[in-house]
C-alpha positions in Angstrom: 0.0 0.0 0.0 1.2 3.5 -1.1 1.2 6.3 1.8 -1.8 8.1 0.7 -3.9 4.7 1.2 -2.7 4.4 4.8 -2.7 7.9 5.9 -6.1 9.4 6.3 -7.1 12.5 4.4 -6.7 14.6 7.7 -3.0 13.1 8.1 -2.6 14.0 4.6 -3.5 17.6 4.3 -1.4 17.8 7.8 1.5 17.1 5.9 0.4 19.4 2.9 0.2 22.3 5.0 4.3 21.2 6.7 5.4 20.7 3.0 4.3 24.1 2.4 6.9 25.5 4.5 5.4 29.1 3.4 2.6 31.4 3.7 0.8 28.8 1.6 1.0 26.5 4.3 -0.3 29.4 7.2 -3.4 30.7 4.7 -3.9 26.6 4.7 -4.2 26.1 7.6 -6.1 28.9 8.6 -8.5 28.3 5.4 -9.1 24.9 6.9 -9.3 25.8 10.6 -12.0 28.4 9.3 -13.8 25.9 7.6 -14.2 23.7 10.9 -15.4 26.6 13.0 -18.0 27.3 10.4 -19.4 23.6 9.8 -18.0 21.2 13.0 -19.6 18.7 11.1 -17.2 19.0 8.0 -15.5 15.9 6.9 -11.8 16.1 5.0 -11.1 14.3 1.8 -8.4 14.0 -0.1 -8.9 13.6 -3.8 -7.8 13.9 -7.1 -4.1 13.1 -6.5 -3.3 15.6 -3.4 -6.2 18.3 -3.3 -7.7 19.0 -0.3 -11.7 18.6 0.0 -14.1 19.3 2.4 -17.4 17.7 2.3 -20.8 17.8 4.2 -23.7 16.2 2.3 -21.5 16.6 -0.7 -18.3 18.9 -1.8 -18.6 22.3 -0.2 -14.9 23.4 -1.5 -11.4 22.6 -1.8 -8.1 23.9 -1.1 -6.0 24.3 -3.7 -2.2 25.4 -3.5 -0.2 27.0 -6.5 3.2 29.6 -6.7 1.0 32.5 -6.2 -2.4 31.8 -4.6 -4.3 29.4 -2.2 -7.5 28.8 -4.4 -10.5 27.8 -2.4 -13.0 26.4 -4.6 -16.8 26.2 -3.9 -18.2 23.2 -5.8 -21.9 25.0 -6.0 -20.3 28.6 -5.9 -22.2 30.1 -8.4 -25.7 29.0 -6.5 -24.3 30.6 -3.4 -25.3 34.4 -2.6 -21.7 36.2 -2.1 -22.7 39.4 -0.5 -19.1 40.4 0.8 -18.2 40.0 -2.4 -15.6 37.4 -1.6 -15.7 34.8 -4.7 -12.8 36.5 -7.2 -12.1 33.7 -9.2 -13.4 31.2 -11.6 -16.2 33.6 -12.2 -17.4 32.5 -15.7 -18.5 28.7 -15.1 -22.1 28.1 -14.8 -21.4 25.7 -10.9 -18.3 26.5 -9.2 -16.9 29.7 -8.0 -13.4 30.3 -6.0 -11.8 32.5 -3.9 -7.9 33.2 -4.8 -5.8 34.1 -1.8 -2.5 35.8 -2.0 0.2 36.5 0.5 -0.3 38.9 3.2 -3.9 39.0 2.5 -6.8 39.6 5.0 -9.3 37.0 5.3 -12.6 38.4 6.4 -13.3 35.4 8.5 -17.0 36.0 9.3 -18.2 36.6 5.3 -16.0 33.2 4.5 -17.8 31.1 7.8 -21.1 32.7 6.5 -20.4 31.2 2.7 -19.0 28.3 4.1 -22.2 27.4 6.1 -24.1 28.4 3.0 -22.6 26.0 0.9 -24.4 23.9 4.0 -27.3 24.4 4.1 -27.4 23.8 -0.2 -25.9 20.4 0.1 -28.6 19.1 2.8 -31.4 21.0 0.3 -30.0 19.3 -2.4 -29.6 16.1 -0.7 -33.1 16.4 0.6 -34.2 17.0 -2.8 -32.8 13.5 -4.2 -34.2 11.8 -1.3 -37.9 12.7 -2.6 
C-alpha cells in the first residue's frame, strides 16, 4: 500500500500544510481551521491526486495550493449568494466559484464562515431533494 492509502485525508493535508513551509502552508491552515469553526460537522477528503476537500452532504470546497495563490473552490459557488463579495475567481462557469488568496492578505473570516455554512445548508437542500 502507497502512503496516501494508509494515511487518512486529515493526516494528509497535515502534511500538505508542513510541505508548504510558506505562507501557503499558514493561509492553509487557517482556510481549513475556518472551515471547521463554520461547519463542526465537516469531513476532510483527499482527492484527485493531493487536493484538499471538504465535504458535508457533498463537496462544499477545496483547497487548492499554487506559486502564487491558495485557491478555495466552492463546488456549488455560483448557486451561493456572495454578499461580501468574496468569490474573485473562476467567475465564468455556470457551478463553481473560488476565492484566490495571496500573501499577506486579509481574510474576512466572518463573510467566509457565512459562505461556508451556505454551501451547508445547499448540500442538505440538495440532498433532501434527491431523497424525494
Amino acid at each position: 500500500m502507497s502512503t496516501a492509502e494508509t494515511e487518512s485525508p486529515s493526516m494528509l493535508i497535515d502534511k500538505r500544510i508542513t510541505e508548504l513551509a510558506d505562507w501557503r502552508g499558514d493561509m492553509l491552515a487557517r482556510l481549513r481551521a475556518l472551515i471547521k469553526q463554520a461547519d463542526p460537522d465537516v469531513t476532510e477528503e483527499w482527492k484527485w491526486r493531493g487536493v484538499p476537500v471538504w465535504e458535508h452532504d457533498g463537496i462544499l470546497c477545496t483547497g487548492e495550493t499554487y506559486k502564487s495563490v491558495v485557491k478555495m473552490t466552492f463546488a456549488k459557488g455560483a448557486s451561493l449568494d456572495d454578499p461580501a463579495g468574496l468569490f474573485n475567481s473562476s467567475l465564468e462557469g455556470n457551478t463553481r466559484r473560488a476565492i484566490d488568496f495571496r500573501e499577506g492578505e486579509a481574510i474576512d473570516e466572518d463573510a467566509l464562515k457565512a459562505l461556508i455554512r451556505a454551501a451547508v445548508a445547499l448540500n442538505q437542500i440538495s440532498r433532501a431533494k434527491k431523497k424525494k
